[in-house]
Structures are given as C-alpha cells and as structure tokens.
N, C-alpha and C positions, 0 to 999 in steps of 0.2 A: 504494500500500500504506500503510496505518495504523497504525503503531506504540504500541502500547500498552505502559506503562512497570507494573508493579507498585509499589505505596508504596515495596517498599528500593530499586527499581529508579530510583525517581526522587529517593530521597534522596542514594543513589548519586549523581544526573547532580547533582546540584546541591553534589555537596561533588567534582565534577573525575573521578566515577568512573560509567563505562556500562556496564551490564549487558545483555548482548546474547545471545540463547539461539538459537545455530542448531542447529536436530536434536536431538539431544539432548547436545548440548556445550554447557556455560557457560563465557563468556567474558568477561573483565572489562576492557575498554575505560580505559584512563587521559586523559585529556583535555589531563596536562600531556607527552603521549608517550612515556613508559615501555613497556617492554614490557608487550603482553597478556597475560594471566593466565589460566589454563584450572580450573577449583575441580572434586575430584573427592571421592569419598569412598566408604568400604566398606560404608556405609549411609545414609540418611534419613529420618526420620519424618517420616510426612505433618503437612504443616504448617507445616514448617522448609525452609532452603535453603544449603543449602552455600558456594553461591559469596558469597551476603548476608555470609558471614563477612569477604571479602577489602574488599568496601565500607564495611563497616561499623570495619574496621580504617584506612581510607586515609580517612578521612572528616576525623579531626579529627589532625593530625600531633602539637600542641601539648599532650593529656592524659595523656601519662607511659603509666601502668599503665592506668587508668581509661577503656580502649579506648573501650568500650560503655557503655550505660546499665544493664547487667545483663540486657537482654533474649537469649534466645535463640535465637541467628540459626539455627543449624545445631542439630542432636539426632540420635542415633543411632537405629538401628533393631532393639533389642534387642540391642543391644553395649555393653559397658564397657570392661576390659581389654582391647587390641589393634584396638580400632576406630581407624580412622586419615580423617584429610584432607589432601590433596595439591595443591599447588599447583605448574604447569606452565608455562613459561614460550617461549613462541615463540623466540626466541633465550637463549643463555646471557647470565647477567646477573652483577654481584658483589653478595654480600649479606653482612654483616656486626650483622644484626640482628634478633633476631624480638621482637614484641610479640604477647601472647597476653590475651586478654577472658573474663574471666568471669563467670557467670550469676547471677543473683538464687538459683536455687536449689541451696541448699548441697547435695545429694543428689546435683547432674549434675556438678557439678565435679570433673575430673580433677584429683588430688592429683602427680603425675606424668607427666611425658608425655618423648618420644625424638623429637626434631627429626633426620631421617636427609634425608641430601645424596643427587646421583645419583652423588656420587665413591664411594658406598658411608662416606664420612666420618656420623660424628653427635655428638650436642649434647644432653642430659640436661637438662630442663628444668624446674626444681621451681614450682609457683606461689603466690602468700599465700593468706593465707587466706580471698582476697575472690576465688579463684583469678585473679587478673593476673599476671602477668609479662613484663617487659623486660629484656630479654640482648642485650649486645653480645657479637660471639665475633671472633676473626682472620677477616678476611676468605675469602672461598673466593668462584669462578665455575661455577656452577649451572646447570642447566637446570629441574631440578623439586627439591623439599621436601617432606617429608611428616610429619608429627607424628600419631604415633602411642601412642595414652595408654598409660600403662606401668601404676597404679596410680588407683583409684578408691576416693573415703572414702565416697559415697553405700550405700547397699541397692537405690536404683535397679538395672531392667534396662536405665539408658543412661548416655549422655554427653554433655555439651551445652558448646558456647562461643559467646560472643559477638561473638566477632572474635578475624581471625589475619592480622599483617600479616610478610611476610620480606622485609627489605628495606636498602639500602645507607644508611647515616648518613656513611661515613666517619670516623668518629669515636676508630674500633677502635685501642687503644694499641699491639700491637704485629701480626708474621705469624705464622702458623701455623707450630707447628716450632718458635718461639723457646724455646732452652733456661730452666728455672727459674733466678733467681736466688737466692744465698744466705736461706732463710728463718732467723725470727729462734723460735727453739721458746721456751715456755712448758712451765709444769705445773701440775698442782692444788698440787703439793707435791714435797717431797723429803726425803728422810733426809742423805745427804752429798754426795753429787755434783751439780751445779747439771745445771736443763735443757740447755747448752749438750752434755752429754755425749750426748746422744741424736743429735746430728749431727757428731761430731766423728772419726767414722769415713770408711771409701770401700768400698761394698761391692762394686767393682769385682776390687776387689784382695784381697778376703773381710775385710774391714780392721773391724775393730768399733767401735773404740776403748771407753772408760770406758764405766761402766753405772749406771743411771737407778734408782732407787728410791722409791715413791709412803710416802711419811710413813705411820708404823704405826696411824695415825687417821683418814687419809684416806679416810674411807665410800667418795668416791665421784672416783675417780682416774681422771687425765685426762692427755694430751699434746699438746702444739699446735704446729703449723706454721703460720707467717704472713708473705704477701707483701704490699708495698705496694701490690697493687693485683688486682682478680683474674688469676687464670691460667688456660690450658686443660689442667686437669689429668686424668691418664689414669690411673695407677695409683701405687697407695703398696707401700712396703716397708718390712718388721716383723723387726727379729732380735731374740728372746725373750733371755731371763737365761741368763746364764752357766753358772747349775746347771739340770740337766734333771731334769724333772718326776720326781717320785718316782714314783707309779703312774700311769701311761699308761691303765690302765682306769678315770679319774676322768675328768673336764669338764675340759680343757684349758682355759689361759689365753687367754680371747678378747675380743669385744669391739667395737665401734659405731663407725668410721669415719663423722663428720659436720661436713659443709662449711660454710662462710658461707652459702650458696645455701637451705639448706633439707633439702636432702638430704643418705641415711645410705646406707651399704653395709653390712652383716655382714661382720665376721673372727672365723669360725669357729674357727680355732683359733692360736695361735702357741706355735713345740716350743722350749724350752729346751734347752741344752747345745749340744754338738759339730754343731749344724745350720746350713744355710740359714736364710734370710729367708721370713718367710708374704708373698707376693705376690699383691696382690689387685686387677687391671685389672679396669675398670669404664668406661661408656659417660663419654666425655670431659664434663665439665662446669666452666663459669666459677664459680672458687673464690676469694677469696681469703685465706682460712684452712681447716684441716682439723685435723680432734681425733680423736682415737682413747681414745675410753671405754673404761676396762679394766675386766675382771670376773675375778678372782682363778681361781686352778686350783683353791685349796685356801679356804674361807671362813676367814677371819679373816688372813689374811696378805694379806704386802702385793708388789704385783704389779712386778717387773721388766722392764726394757729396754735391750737395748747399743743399737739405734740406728732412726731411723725417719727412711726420704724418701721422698720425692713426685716424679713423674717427667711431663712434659706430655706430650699429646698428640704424638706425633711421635715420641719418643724411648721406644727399647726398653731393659726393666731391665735392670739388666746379671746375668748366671748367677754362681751363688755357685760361687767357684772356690777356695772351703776345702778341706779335707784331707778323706777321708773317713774315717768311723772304722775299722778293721778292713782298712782297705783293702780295701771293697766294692766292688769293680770289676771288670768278667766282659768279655772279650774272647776269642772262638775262634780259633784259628790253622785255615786251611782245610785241607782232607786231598786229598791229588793222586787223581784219577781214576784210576789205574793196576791193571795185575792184573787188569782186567775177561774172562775167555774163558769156552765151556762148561762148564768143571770147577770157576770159582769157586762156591763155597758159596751157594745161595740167600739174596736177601733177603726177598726175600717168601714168602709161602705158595700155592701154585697153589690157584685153587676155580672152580668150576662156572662156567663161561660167562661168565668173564673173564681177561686177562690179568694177568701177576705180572712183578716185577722182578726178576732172577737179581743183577745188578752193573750199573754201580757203586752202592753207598750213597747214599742222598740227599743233597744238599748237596754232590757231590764235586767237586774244581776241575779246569777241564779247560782246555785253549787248545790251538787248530791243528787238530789231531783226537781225536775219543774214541772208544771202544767202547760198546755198549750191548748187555747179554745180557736178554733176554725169555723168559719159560715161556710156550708157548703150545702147541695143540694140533698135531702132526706134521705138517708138508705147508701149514701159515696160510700165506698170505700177509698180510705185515706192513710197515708205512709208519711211520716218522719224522716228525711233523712240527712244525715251531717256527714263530714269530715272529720274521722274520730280516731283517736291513735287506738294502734293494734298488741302494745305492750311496750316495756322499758327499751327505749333505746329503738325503736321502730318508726316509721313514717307513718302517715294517714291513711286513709281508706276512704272513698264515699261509701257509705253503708247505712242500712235501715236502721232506726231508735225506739220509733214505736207503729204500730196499726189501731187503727180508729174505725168505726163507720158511725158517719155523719146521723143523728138523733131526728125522731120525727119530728122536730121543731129547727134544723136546719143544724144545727152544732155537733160537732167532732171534738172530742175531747182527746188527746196524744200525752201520755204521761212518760217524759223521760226521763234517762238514769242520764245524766248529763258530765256523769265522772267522769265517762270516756272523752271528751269533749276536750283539746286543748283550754289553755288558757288564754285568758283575756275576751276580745272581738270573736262571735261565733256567726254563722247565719245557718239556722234550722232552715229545710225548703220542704214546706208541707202540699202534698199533689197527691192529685187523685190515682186510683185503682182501675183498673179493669178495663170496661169499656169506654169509660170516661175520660180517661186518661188521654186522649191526644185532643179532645174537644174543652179540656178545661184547664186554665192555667194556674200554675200551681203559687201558692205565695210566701215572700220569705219571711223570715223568723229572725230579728237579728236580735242578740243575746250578748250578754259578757260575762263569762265563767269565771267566777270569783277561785275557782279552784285549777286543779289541771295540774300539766305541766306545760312553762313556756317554751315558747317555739324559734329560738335563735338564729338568725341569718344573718351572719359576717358580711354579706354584701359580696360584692363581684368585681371591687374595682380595681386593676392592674396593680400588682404588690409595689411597683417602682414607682408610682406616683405620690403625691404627698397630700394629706388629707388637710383639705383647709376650712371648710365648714361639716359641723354636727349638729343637729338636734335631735337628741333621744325624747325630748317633750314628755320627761319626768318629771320637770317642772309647772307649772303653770304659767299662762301660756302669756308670755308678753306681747302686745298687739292692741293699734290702734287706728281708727279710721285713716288715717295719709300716714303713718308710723312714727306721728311725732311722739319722743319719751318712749320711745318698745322697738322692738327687736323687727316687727313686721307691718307691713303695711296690714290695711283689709282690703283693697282696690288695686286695679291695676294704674300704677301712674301712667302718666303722660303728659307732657309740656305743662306745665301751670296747670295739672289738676288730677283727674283720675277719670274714668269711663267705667262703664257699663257696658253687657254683651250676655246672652241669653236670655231664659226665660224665666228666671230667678234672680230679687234682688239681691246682691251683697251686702250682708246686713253689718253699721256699723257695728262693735260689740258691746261699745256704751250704752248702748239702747237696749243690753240684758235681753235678747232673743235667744243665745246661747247656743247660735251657730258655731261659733269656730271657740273650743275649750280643747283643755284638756279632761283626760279621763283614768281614773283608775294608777295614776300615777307613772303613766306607761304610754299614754297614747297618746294622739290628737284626734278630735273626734268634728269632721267637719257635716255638721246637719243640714239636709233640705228637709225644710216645711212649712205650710200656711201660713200667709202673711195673717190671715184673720182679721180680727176689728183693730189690730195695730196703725198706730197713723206713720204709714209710709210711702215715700216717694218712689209709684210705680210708673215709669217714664210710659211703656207701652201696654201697661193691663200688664204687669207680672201676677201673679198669686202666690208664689211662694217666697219666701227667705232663703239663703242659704250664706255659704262662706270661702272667703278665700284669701290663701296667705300669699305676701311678695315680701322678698328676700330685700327690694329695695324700696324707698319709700318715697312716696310723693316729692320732688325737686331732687330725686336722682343719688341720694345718700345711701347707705345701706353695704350690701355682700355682690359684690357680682367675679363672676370668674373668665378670664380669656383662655381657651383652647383647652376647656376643663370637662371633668365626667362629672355627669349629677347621675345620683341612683335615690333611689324612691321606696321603700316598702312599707304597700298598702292593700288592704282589702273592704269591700262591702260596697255601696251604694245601688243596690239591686231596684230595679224598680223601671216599666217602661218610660223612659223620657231622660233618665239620672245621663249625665254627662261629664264623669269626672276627668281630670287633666292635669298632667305634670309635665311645664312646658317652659321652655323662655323665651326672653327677648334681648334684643344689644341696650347696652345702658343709654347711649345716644338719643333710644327712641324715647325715652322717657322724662328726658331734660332740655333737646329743642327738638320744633316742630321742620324736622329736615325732609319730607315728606316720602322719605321711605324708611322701612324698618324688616329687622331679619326675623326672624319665629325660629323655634326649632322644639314640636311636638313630640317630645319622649318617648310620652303614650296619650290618646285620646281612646274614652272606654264608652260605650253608648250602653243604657242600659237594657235596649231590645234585641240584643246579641250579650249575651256573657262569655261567651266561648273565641268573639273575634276583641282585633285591637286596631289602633290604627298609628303611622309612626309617621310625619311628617315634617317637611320645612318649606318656609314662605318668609321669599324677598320682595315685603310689599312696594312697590311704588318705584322700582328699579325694572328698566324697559330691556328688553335680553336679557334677567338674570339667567334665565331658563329653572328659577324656583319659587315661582310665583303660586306654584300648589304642587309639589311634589310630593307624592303620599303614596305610601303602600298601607292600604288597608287589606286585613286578613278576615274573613267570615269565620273561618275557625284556625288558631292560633298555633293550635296545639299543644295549650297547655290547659290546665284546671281553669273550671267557671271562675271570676277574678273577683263573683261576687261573693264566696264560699269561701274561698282559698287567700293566702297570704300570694301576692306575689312581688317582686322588683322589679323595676323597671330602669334600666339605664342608658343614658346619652351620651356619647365622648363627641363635645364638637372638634373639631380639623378644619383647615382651611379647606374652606369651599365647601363644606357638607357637614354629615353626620352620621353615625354608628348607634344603631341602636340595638338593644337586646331587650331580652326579658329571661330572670332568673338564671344570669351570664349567658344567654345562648344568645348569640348575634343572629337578627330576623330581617334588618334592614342594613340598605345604605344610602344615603338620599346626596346628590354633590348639586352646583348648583345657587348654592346657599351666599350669600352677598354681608358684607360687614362681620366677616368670621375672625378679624381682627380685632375686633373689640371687645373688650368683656362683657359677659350674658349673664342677667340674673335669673332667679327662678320665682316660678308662681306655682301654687298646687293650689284647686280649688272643687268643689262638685257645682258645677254650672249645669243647668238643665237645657233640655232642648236640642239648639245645633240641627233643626228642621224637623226634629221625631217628635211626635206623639208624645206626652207627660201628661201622665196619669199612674198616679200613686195613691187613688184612693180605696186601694188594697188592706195600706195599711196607715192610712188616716194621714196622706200627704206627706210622711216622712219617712226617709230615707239615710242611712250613714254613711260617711265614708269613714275609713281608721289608716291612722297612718302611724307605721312604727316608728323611722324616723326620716332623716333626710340626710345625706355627704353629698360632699362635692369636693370635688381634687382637682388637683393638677401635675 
C-alpha cells in the first residue's frame, strides 16, 4: 500500500506530527508519543480541514501567539456563532493550556470563543486583535475539548482558525478551586471614602461596610479589582448605595464588567437600599484585573457602591442573609387531612364524564392512613393509584392503594395505607374501572406525606462546573411584588415595570392569597386558584390567582448567569389548562426596552398531556435569528407522568443555543438563539393557559406545583 501524505499532511510529519485518515476519522499521530488526537467539527468548507488545525498548532512550540502564518487551516460551513471544533483524545490527558491561531482574514475571526472540558468545566477565551490567543488555566484531566465560538466581529457566513493546540506546559501557577487572594481595588475617582471601602465589607455575613462615591466630575467612573497575577474567575458581586433609587421606572444603575483578558459581561442593573448584591456568574475566565464601568440611574449624578468581589471558579457566592424589608417572608403551616366522609362539603364540582374530588382539600397532610371521598357516577368502580416505594433502598412503582365503588348517592370512598407513599408532595390519581374507564376522566389527589422516606436527587449538573446559585427553600420564602427587600421578584420585569401573560393573575404575596410559600420546611409550593370575591386587577377576565418566582427583580438587580446550567426539581400541577414553566431570559430585556429579547424554555409542561414536555428558544424581535420559535415538543417524553413523579429538568445555555435534558438525559438541542452572550436569569412559575382549555373544577380550581429546589452553574 502507498501512502500519500497531503502538503499539511507532510508539513505535519516533518514538524513531529502525522496525519493519518482512517474512514472517515482524522487522527493526529504525535511522533514525540503523546497521545493521538481525533479533530472533529460541526462543519467544513470544502477546501479546509479541521484536523490541519491541531498540526499546524504543534508545529512550531516556540511562537507565542503567532501559531500560524495567518493561513486558514479549518473554515466553517455556513456557521459563525456556535460552530464548534473538538478535539479527542485516546486516553485522558492533563492540559493546562490552549493556544488558539488566527486568520489573515479579519471577517473569519472569532472575537470570542468557550473552551468547554468533558468535566462539563469551561474556559472563556477572548483573542487580539490578530485573533491569537494563549491561556494558561489550572490544570484539569481531559479526554476531549471543544471550542466553541461565542461571538463573531466578521459579516461573514463563517468562521475560520489557523491552528488550535490544548495542551500540558506545566507551567500553571496554581489548582483549580484555589480561593482568590486579597485584591488591591482602585477607582477613577472619589468624593471621600478611599477605594479601599469597596472591599472592606463580608457579604457572607450581609456585612457592607463604608460606601464608594465616583467624584461629581467623573464622566466616566470606574472600579477595579486587581491580583498579582491572573485568576480563574467565575463571578462578581455588586451591592449598590445605601439610598434606593428614587423611581424604579427609570434605567437603573448599571454597567460593563471588563477583565484584563479582553472580555466584558453586562450588569444590567444594580438596586440601591435595603437589598442584596446584583450577582452576575459568567463562563470562568483567566483575569487578572476586572473593572466594573458605571452608568448612573439618574444623568448627571454620581454613581455609588458599598462593596464589590470577585469569586473563582470553584467557589459559590455566598446568599445575602440581610434583613428583609417588611419582613417579606411567606411560609404555610400544613392543614391535617382529617374530617374526610360522604357528608363533607364538596370540593370540586361534578361534570360530565369525569371525576371530582369530594375531601380532602388539596395539599392536605396525611401519615399512616387517609381517606379519600370521590363524586362519581352510582355503582363506578374506582382505583387508587400512586407512586409508592417497593422496600428499603428501592425505586417507585405506579401501583394500586385502594378499590372503591362509587355509593348510591354518587360517593367512592378509597381508604389508604399511605406508609408506602414517599415523603413530602404526593399526587393520589383516582379513575374509574371497567367499562368506564376510557369514557371518564380520572382526578388527582394531591397530598403531602408527613411520613415516608425522602426522595434525594443530586441533580445532573456537569461535576466541573461551579455551583453558583441554591435554593433548597427550607426557609421561608423571601419575595416581593418587583423584589424590592427579598430575594425574588413575583413578576416578570421588564423596562420600568413588570407584565403579565396567561390566564392566571400573579398574585402579589402581600395580598396573603398564598400562592407562592413555602411548605413543610422543604419545598416551595406554587398554587393556582380562584380569584373569588378578592379585589383584583384582572387585565383580561383572568379567574384565577396563581404564582411566580424571578431570580431578578424589577430594574434589573438580582442573580443572572452567562453560559450557565439551571436545573429545576419539581413535580405536580395536574389539572386541564395548568401551564407550569422553568424558563429564562437575557438581563438586557428586563432593564431597557431594546426591542428584542432571547427566551430559553427549559421545560414548558401543559396540563392536558402529563406524559409530553416541551423545550424551546425564542429570539424575539431579531429578523434572521432563525429562533424566533424553535421548539421541540414531545407528546410522550418518555419519562413518568410529571404530575405524579419528581422530575429535573435542565438547561446549559452555549453560544447560539441550548441543551436541554430531563433527569440528565439530553432530549433537545435548539441553536439559533441570539444574545447568548449575556447573562440569563430565571423564572419558575405555574401560568395557566398558553391557548388550552382551564378547567380545574375537578378539584375546586386549584392546582400545585412543588419545587425541590433550584442550581444554577457555571
């Protein structure tokens, strides 16, 4: 056999590196025995070659930045944002280094790109302006790499590099995880308190100390963080001035987060007074200074700060454990299941060719045994059935609990042993027998077992990334109509205000409806039901109440994450019309009115399907995003009813799109997606509607949703 080498191929063998194509796998051969290297990519143009990149980068160890000649080895094939190249490695390796090669032509060059691990860990990679770059970061052991462009300055339909080398120098000053050392802060200016006040706080402890004031002349005011050397920085924190914004429907105080490296993040908004910290995790990147450019609330005044730090890779910010104003804080006490027989009072309302629930109330606490009354038609035969464990240390079951037939006066009585039942959030689904059975719809039972055992899920999210938001919502629940003084909005902001969207108000929580609480010391328990003779503001005939939480708060302050995974675990909202949702949007859209805004649907669950989901992204008001409604919705999942069953749901947004899964199994992938550069906060809410049918007067118009808790990484 004859071996014929291509020009890179033999540039390659003569600088230590062989290019060897079997099948259609390229393989990069090292000569001084390194591991092989596999080059893959989510395109090509003809004419280029992908793997040329890994040769052309191992070629010369000795030119810094200056990988390449500027020629372009690899080129996309009609992609810019979110086109990617991967490199594979036959055994795991340790790498501590990428050198990235840029093209003669300014048009292909990636202005940004995301160096992503198989830990799930990543690396934000800015390049000069000749696009080169060399980054050393804390070591890590690898099997594959993937660099994926985030941001493109061309008009080109592509993207082109010259070479991409990942690879061990040893050289890396410290490990991964190492906490930051005391930075030494700057400023443009000052009125009386020296820079030093902007770090002289611990917001562990909600601790602020002295407050920062930018010189009443200072055009153009600034704050600096500086290590001696870079770091793998993850996220910063902002606690605004001391006095709160006079009108809340102006442009919040915000402002440009920008590193040594090259790159900037958006801080959409930071809230003055009796608040939190504006927290803004972002894809880890080697800094070793970071500036936070300020932009006034109000033109001509001068912009405030009690205190700003920087947190690495590895290390989660710590939750603002200040006072709340008003003491906004909502916790349910449970109500005992008792008193359930035929003579209790209906809850629901009987209709046509389904069942109702007579007692107990939804949400009722039970342990040992409970009753259950059902309206059904005289003579039904009727089944019990849950999601019940099958012994120590075993999974669930759907399985029967009890049999009933329905009494000559319309009532089914089901008497459960409810031990078997997990703990916490349950939902009983009581349905007809026999021939009834496909013509009558069954109704659910939602419960909270004071007994059991609980049901723990670790969650899914990539072990190498870094955890920067929790709520286990053990506590009670902090939250307030625009989130001033609490941890959460109840509304969706936007520009100077908040909106409205289905068929259920968002009920403030001052107004004690006691939609959005905690429960049971463990959950969050978001309720739909009847507005009733409440006096409230129904924009279009709503009738119900319901609830919903945002991560960020009316004028853009709060949690939001760039290139981050949010995961979710939640169960229950059964009922035709329930529309729960775990979703985000770019902070951008929530603090000016720039007339477009990105989405990115998690999951959307409709309640006349329990068995399907739906995972989307939408770049409103951008003309060729091409994700203006990208959805993959599923009829059946393939996982347990979501009304019955715990499940997770999670996001990783990436430039250009999104990854979604449920109960770690990847279902989607949506690209597309516009403003994936900015950081995205999160909303979980049960919204009804969305075009379906609502009607829950099954079980007397309400509905649960239960949420375990909520992460989010990077």
């Amino acid at each position: 056999m004859r071996l014929r080498l291509s020009p890179a191929a033999l540039g390659a063998l003569l600088a230590g590196v062989l290019v060897v194509a079997l099948g259609c796998v390229a393989v990069v051969l090292h000569r001084d025995g390194s591991t092989p290297v596999r080059v893959t990519a989510s395109s090509t143009a003809a004419g280029s070659d992908a793997t040329a990149l890994v040769a052309a980068g191992d070629g010369d160890r000795t030119r810094g930045a200056a990988l390449a000649d500027g020629t372009a080895t690899w080129r996309s094939d009609g992609e810019t944002v979110g086109a990617w190249v991967q490199l594979t490695w036959a055994e795991s390796r340790t790498v501590d280094r990428v050198r990235l090669g840029g093209v003669a032509e300014a048009e292909w060059r990636p202005t940004s790109a995301v160096l992503t691990f198989d830990d799930g860990s990543a690396l934000l990679l800015t390049p000069d302006p000749e696009g080169d770059a060399v980054v050393s970061f804390p070591p890590r052991s690898v099997s594959w790499a993937r660099l994926t462009v985030a941001e493109a300055g061309g008009q080109s339909d592509a993207v082109a590099l010259a070479a991409l080398t990942v690879e061990e120098s040893g050289t890396s000053p410290h490990g991964r995880g190492a906490p930051l050392d005391a930075p030494a802060p700057t400023a443009s200016s000052t009125q009386q308190t020296p820079p030093s006040s902007l770090v002289d706080g611990d917001l562990a402890v909600a601790s602020t100390g002295r407050e920062w004031r930018a010189a009443a002349d200072d055009a153009d005011p600034w704050v600096q963080l500086t290590w001696p050397a870079p770091r793998e920085l993850a996220s910063v924190q902002v606690v605004g001035p001391s006095a709160p914004q006079e009108d809340p429907g102006t442009a919040p105080l915000h402002g440009t987060l920008r590193f040594s490296d090259g790159s900037s993040v958006v801080v959409s908004g930071v809230a003055g007074g009796d608040v939190g910290p504006s927290t803004v995790a972002f894809a880890p990147r080697m800094a070793s200074w970071v500036r936070l450019e300020l932009q006034a609330a109000t033109p001509g005044t001068s912009p405030a700060l009690r205190e700003i730090t920087a947190h690495a890779a590895g290390t989660t910010p710590p939750a603002w454990a200040g006072p709340d104003v008003g003491g906004q804080r909502y916790a349910t006490p449970l109500t005992p299941a008792t008193g359930c027989d035929t003579a209790t009072p209906p809850v629901g309302t009987p209709g046509e060719g389904r069942l109702s629930l007579v007692c107990p109330r939804p949400g009722g606490a039970v342990e040992g045994r409970a009753r259950v009354v059902v309206a059904a038609p005289a003579g039904a035969d009727l089944q019990a059935r849950a999601w019940r464990t099958q012994g120590p240390g075993s999974g669930l079951v759907l399985a029967p609990l009890a049999l009933a037939t329905a009494d000559a006066t319309g009532r089914g009585v089901l008497d459960l042993d409810v031990s078997v039942l997990p703990h916490g959030p349950v939902t009983v689904e009581v349905g007809a027998l026999g021939s009834a059975r496909d013509s009558t719809a069954p109704v659910s039972v939602q419960l909270f077992h004071l007994g059991g055992t609980r049901l723990e899920s670790p969650g899914h999210a990539p072990p190498g990334m870094t955890l920067q938001w929790s709520d286990e919502f053990t506590d009670p629940l902090s939250v307030s109509v625009d989130g001033a003084g609490a941890r959460y909005a109840a509304v969706k902001p936007e520009p100077g205000g908040a909106s409205l969207f289905g068929d259920a108000v968002f009920a403030d929580p001052a107004d004690g409806a006691g939609t959005l609480t905690t429960v049971g010391g463990d959950y969050l328990r978001i309720r739909a039901e009847p507005i009733g003779d409440r006096a409230v503001n129904a924009p279009w005939g709503q009738q119900h109440l319901s609830g919903l939480l945002s991560s960020l708060r009316v004028g853009a302050s709060g949690f939001a994450a760039q290139y981050g995974y949010f995961e979710i675990r939640m169960t229950g909202a059964p009922g035709p019309g329930t529309w729960p949702a775990f979703w985000m949007l770019n902070t951008e859209a929530a603090a000016r009115d720039t007339g477009t805004a990105a989405e990115v649907d998690a999951v959307e669950l409709y309640g006349h399907n329990p068995h399907g989901s739906c995972h989307r992204v939408h770049s409103w008001g951008v003309a060729d995003a091409g994700g203006d409604d990208l959805t993959d919705c599923e009829k059946v999942n393939g996982f347990s009813d979501w009304t019955m069953t715990w499940h997770t749901y999670g996001v990783r947004v990436v430039p250009g799109g999104a990854v979604f899964s449920i109960d770690g199994v990847e279902v989607a992938t949506e690209v597309g997606l516009t403003h994936t550069e900015q950081p995205f906060f999160f909303l979980v809410n049960l919204a009804l509607g969305s075009g379906w049918p609502v009607d829950l007067s099954a079980t007397g118009g309400i509905s649960d949703l239960y949420v375990d808790w909520v992460r989010v990484y990077t």
